[in-house]
C-alpha positions in Angstrom: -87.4 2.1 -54.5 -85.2 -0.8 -54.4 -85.5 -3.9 -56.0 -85.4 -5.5 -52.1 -88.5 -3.3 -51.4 -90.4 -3.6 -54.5 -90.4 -7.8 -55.0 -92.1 -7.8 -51.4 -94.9 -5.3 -53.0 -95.0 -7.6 -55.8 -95.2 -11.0 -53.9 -98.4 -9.1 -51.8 -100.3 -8.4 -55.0 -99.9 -12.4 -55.8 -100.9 -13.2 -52.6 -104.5 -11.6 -53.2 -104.4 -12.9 -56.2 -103.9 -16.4 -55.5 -106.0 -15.9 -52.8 -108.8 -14.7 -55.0 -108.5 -17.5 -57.3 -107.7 -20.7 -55.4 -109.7 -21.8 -51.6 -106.6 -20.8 -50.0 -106.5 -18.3 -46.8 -104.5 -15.6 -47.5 -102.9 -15.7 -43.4 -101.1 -18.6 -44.6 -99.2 -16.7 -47.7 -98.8 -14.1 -45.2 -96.7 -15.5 -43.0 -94.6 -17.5 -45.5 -94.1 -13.9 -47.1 -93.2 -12.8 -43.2 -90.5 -15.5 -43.2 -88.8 -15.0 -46.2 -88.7 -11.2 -46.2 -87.7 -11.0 -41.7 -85.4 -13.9 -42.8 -83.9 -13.0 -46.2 -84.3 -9.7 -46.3 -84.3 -8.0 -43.2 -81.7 -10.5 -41.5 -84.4 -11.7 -38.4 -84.7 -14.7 -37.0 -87.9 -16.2 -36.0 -88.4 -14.2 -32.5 -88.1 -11.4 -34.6 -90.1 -12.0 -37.0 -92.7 -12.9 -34.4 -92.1 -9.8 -32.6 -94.5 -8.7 -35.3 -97.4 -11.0 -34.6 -100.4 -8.9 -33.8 -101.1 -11.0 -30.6 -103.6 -8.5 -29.3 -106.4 -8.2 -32.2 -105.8 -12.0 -32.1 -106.4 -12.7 -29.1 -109.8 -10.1 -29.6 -110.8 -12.3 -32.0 -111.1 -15.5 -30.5 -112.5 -14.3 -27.2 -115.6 -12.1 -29.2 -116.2 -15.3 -31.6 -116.2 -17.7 -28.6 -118.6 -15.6 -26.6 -121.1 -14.7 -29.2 -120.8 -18.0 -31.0 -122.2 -19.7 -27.7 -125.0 -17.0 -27.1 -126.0 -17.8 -31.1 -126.3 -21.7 -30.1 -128.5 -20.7 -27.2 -130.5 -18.6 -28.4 -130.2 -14.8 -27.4 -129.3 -13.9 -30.7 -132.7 -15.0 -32.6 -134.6 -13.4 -28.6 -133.1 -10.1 -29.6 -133.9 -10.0 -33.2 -137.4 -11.3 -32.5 -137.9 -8.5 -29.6 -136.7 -5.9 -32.1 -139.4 -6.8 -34.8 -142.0 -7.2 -32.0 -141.3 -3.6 -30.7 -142.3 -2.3 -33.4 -145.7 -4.3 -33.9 -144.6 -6.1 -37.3 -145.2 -3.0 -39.0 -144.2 -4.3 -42.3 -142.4 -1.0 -44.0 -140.7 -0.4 -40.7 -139.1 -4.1 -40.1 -136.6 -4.1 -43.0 -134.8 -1.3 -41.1 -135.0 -3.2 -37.9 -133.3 -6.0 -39.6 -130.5 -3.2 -40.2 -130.6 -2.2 -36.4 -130.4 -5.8 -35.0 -127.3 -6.4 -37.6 -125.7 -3.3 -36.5 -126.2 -4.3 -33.1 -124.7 -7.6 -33.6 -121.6 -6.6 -35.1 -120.8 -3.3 -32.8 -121.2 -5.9 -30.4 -118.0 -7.7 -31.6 -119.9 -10.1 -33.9 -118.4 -10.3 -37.4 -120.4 -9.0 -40.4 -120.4 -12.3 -42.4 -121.2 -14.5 -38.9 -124.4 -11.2 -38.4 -125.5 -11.9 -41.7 -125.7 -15.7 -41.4 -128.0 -14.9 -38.3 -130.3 -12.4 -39.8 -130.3 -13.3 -43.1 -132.6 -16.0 -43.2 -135.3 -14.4 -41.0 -135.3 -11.1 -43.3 -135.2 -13.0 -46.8 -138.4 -14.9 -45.4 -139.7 -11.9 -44.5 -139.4 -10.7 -48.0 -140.6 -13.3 -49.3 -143.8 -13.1 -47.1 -144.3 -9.4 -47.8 -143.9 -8.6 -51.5 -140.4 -6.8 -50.3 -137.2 -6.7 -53.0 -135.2 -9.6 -51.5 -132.7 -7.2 -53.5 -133.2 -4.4 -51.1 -133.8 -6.8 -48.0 -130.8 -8.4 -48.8 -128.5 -4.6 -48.9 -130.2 -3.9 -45.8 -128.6 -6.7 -43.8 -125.7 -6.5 -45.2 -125.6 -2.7 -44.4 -126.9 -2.8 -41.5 -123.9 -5.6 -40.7 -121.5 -3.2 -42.1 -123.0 -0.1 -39.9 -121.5 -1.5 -36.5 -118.8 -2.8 -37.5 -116.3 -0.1 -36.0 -117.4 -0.1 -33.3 -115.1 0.9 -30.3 -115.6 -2.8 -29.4 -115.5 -4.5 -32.6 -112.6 -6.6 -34.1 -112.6 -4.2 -37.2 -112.9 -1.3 -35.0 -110.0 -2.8 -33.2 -108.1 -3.7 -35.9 -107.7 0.0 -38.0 -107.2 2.1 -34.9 -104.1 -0.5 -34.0 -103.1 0.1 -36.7 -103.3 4.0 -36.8 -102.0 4.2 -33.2 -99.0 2.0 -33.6 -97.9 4.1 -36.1 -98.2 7.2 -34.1 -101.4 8.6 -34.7 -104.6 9.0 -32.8 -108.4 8.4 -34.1 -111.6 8.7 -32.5 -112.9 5.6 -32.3 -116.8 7.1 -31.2 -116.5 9.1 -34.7 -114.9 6.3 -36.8 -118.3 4.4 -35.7 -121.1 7.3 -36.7 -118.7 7.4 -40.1 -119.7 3.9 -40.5 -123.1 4.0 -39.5 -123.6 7.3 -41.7 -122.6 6.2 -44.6 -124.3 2.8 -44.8 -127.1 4.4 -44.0 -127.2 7.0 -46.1 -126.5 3.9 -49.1 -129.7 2.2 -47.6 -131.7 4.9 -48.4 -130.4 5.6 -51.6 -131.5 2.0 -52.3 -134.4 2.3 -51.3 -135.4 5.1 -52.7 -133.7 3.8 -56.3 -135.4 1.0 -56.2 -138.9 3.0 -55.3 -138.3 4.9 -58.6 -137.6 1.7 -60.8 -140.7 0.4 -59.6 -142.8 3.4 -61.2 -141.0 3.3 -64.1 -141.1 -0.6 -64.8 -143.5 -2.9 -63.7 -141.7 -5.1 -61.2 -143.1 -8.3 -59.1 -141.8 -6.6 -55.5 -141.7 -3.2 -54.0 -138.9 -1.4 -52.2 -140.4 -2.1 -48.8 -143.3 -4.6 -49.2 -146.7 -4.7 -48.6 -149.8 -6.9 -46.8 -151.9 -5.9 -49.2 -152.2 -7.0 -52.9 -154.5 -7.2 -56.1 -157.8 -7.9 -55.2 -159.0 -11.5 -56.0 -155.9 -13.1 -56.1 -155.2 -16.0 -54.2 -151.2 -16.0 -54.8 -148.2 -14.7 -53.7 -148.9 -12.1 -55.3 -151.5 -10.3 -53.2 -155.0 -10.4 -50.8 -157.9 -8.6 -51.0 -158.1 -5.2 -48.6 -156.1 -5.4 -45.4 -155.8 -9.0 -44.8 -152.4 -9.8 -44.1 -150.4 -13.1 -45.2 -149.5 -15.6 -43.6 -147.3 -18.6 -44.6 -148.4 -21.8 -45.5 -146.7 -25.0 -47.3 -148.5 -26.8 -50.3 -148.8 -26.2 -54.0 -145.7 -27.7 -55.6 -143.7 -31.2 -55.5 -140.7 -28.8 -54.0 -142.3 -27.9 -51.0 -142.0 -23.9 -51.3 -144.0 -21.7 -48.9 -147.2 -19.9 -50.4 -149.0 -17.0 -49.3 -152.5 -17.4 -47.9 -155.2 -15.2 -46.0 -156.1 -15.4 -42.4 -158.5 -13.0 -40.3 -155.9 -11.9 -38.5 -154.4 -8.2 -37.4 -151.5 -6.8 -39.8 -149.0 -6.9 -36.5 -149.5 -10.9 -36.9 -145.7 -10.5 -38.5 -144.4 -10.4 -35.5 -143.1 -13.6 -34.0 -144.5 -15.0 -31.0 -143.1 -14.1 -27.5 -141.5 -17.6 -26.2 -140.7 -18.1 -23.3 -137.0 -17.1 -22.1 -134.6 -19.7 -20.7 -132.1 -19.4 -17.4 -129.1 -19.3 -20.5 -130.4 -16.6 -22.4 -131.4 -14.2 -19.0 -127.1 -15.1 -18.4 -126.2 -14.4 -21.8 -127.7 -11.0 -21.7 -126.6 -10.2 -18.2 -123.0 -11.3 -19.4 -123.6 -9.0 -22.5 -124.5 -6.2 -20.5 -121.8 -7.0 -18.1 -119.2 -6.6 -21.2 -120.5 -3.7 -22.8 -119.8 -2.0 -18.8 -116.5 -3.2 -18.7 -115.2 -2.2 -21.9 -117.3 1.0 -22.9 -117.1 2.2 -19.4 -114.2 0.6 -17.6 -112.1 0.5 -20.4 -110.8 -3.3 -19.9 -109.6 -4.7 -22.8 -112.7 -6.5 -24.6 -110.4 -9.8 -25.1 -109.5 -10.9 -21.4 -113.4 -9.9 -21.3 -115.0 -11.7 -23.9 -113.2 -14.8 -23.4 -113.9 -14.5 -19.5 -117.4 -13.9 -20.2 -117.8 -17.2 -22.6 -116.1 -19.2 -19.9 -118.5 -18.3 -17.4 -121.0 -19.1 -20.5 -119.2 -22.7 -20.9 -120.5 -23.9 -17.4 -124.0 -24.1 -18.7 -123.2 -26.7 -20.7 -120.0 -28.3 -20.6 -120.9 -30.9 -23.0 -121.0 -29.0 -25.8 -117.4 -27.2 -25.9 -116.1 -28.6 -28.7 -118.4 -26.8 -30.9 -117.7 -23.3 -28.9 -114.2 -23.6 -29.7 -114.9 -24.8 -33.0 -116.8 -22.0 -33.4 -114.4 -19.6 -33.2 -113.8 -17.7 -36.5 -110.6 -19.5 -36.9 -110.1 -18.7 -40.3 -110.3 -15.0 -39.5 -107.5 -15.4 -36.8 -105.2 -16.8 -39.6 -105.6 -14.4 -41.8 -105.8 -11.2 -39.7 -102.6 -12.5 -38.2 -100.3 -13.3 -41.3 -101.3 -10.2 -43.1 -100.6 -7.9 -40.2 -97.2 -9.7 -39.5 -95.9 -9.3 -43.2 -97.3 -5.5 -43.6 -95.2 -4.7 -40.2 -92.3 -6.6 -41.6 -92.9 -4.5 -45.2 -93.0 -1.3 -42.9 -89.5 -2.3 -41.3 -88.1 -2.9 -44.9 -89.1 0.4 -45.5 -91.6 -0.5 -48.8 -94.9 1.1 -47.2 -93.1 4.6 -47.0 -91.7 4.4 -50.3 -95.1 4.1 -51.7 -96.7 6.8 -49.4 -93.8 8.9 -50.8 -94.3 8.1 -54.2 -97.9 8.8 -53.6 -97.3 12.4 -52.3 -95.5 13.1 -54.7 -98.4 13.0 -57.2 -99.4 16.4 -56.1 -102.5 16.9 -54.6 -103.7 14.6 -51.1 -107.1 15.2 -52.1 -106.2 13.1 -55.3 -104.3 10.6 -53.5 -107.0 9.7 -50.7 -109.3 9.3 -53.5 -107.4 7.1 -55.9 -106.8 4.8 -52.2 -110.3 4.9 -51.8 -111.2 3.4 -55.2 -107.9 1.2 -55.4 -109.4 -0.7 -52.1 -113.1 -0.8 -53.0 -112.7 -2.0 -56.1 -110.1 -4.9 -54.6 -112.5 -5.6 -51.6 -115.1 -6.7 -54.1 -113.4 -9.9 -54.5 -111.1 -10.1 -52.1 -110.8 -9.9 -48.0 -111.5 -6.5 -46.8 -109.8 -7.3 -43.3 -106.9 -8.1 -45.3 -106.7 -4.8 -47.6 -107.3 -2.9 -44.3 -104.0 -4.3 -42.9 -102.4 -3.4 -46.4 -104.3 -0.2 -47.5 -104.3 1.8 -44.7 -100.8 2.1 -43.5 -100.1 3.6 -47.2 -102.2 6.6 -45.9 -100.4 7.2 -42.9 -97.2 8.9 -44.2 -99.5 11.4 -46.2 -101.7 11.9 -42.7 -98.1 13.1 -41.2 -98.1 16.1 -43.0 -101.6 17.0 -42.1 -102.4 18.2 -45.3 -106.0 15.8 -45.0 -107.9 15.2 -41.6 -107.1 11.4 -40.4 -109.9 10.2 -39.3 -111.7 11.4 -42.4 -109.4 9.5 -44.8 -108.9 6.1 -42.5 -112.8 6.1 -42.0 -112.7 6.6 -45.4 -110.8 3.8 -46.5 -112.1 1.7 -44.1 -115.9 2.2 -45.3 -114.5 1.7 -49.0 -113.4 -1.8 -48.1 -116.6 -2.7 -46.3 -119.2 -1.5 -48.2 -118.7 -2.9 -51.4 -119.1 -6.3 -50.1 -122.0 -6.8 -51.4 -121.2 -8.4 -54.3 -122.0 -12.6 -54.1 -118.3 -13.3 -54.9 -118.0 -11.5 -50.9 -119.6 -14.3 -47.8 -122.4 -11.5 -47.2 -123.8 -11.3 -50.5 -123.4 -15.0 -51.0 -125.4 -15.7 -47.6 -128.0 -13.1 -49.0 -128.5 -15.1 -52.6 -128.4 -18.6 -50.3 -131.5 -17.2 -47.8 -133.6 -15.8 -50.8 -136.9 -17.3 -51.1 -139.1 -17.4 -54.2 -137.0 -16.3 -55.9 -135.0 -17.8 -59.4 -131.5 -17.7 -57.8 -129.4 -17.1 -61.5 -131.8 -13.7 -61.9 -131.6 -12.3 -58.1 -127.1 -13.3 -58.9 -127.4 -10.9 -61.7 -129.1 -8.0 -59.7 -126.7 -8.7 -56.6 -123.8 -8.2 -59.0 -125.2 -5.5 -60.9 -125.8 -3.9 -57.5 -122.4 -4.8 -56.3 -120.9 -2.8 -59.1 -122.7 0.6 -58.8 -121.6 0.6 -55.1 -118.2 0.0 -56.1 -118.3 3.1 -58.6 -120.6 5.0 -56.1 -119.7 4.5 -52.6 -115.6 5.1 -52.9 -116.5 9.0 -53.9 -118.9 9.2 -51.8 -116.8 8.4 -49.2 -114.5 10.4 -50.0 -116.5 13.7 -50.5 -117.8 13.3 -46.9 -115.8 12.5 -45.0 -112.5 13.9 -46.5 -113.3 16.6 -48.8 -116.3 18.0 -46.7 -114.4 18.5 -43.3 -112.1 20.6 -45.3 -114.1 22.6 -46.6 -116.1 23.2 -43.5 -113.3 23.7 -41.6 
């Protein structure tokens, strides 16, 4: 490798870096990196340069943040959650997973993990709270759940790594890169659950894995009721205004919210939902032109508020989705990324390789972008995929898991929107747990990954 091709490498490492360290978005160091390497390196002007410029998952991204940034501010959002949790009667040890459902949902729709976090988060921490449940486990239920649907055929993310697989070439099924997802996250759920269950035997912890509407008789805390009488909240009892826990002779399913009445919006907003998942599952239209049609239509209900719609589009996300994509394609025309996927083969054994990638982006995605280290990561694996020595939509779903999962860390948004919704709670002690949590997934869920979906479809095949 050249000195031309390894600076570039060089410079990308210090952009995550500085990223990492200062409040700057990464897009932006992307795109001076595109200049200076189309420009110095590669001869380009700025056409192009531009000729890079992933205009298609960009423009994905603005129309699915528009759309279901608008049916948030209505409403629909919070009328799906709620009819989710009243389905199933408020049964307390079953609502935690319908938390993981309704984030799932929300994100295979085309919502963003971190913006599907932000909407459930704060009804399942206050259900915690209510119940006696872990608002550790609560917490990695959202999140995985968020992180379940978010390859979704439809889905920026989902989007984003099979345009990147496909442009290089190579086909993936985007139904199987989903159930990968879904799979795995979870499988990790459970494995939480079911860890947690087992601390709670051997040491004498203030919640259970799942939560309860039942506590030790004769107290009149949040600690517990007497027999079957469920809990309902109530303010009072200290100078900061926190919710207690007090009894009411009311039925168990009382945890369910109330059914409210459903507005003209919201009956558009899930016709228009409907109408999108139609078009783009079935028809196959692209779910850009679609979303952004369908928010338009969504605009006229209330013209006066368009300024926040457009503000709300995840901006941020566009920038940095589009600079990293434009300097990886410009590293791939210098020729760096098949350097390194050369160098990597070379090691010996694929197995090896895919594994070392999956760890090398799960432990980076703790604390930086995982949209970003998908842009970078996975074209590494490509070259290796070529030779079809390792199945490819084992190792991208792989990868692509790795760099997801791990985000649950509170340096990551959803682990900090998890500590910020937690109720009764001492925030510094729930940090601790969060990050102690964060770094057995990053030493767990890499190999997992790997031994299911790479390793095991080898040696079944």
């Amino acid at each position: 490798m050249t000195s031309i091709e390894f600076l570039p490498l060089i410079a990308l490492v210090a952009m995550f870096v500085i990223a990492t360290i200062f409040p700057i978005n990464i897009g932006i160091l992307g795109f001076i990196g595109a200049f200076v390497v189309g420009a110095f390196a590669l001869g380009y002007d700025d056409k192009e340069i531009l000729a890079e410029f992933p205009s298609s998952i960009v423009l994905t991204i603005i129309g699915v943040t528009y759309f279901f940034g608008m049916a948030k501010r209505n409403g629909t959002i919070d009328l799906l959650v709620n009819a989710c949790i009243r389905a199933v009667r408020g049964r307390v040890t079953v609502v935690p997973w319908v938390f993981f459902f309704s984030a799932s949902v929300l994100t295979a729709l085309g919502t963003f993990s971190p913006a599907a976090v932000a909407l459930i988060a704060p009804a399942a921490m206050a259900f915690a709270a209510r119940t006696r449940m872990s608002p550790l486990v609560m917490g990695i239920l959202t999140i995985n759940g968020a992180h379940a649907g978010a390859f979704s055929p439809i889905s920026v993310s989902g989007v984003l790594v099979r345009d990147i697989v496909e442009s290089n070439g190579l086909t993936i099924a985007p139904w199987t890169l989903f159930f990968a997802s879904y799979g795995i996250n979870t499988l990790l759920s459970v494995f939480t659950i079911a860890g947690y269950a087992v601390l709670a035997r051997v040491r004498d912890l203030d919640y259970s894995a799942m939560g309860t509407t039942t506590g030790d008789e004769g107290e009149g805390s949040a600690s517990g009721t007497r027999g079957d009488e469920p809990w309902s909240p109530s303010t009072g009892g200290s100078a900061a205004g926190t919710q207690v826990l007090t009894r009411v002779r009311r039925p168990s399913t009382d945890i369910a919210p109330a059914v409210e009445p459903v507005t003209g919006v919201q009956k558009l907003t899930l016709v228009l939902i409907a109408a999108v998942l139609v078009l783009v599952l079935v028809l196959h239209l692209p779910i850009s032109f679609v979303a952004i049609a369908a928010g338009a239509i969504l605009a006229f209900t209330d013209l006066s508020k368009q300024n926040e719609a457009i503000a709300g589009i995840s901006w941020s996300t566009v920038l940095l989705v589009a600079g990293m994509v434009t300097y990886i394609s410009l590293l791939q025309e210098l020729g760096t990324i098949d350097h390194l996927a050369q160098m990597a083969i070379k090691v010996g054994a694929p197995l090896l390789v895919a594994l070392v990638l999956c760890y090398v982006i799960g432990v980076t995605s703790a604390f930086a972008s995982s949209t970003a280290l998908l842009t970078a990561v996975i074209p590494l694996a490509l070259p290796l995929l070529e030779t079809g020595a390792l199945p490819v939509v084992g190792v991208v779903a792989a990868l692509a898991i790795s760099a997801t999962v791990v985000d649950v860390s509170p340096f990551s948004t959803n682990g900090a929107l998890v500590l910020a919704s937690a109720q009764n709670i001492e925030r510094r002690a729930f940090y601790r747990q969060l990050l102690l949590n964060a770094a057995v997934v990053v030493a767990v869920a890499p190999a997992l990954c790997w031994l299911v979906l790479v390793v095991a479809p080898g040696l079944v095949g």
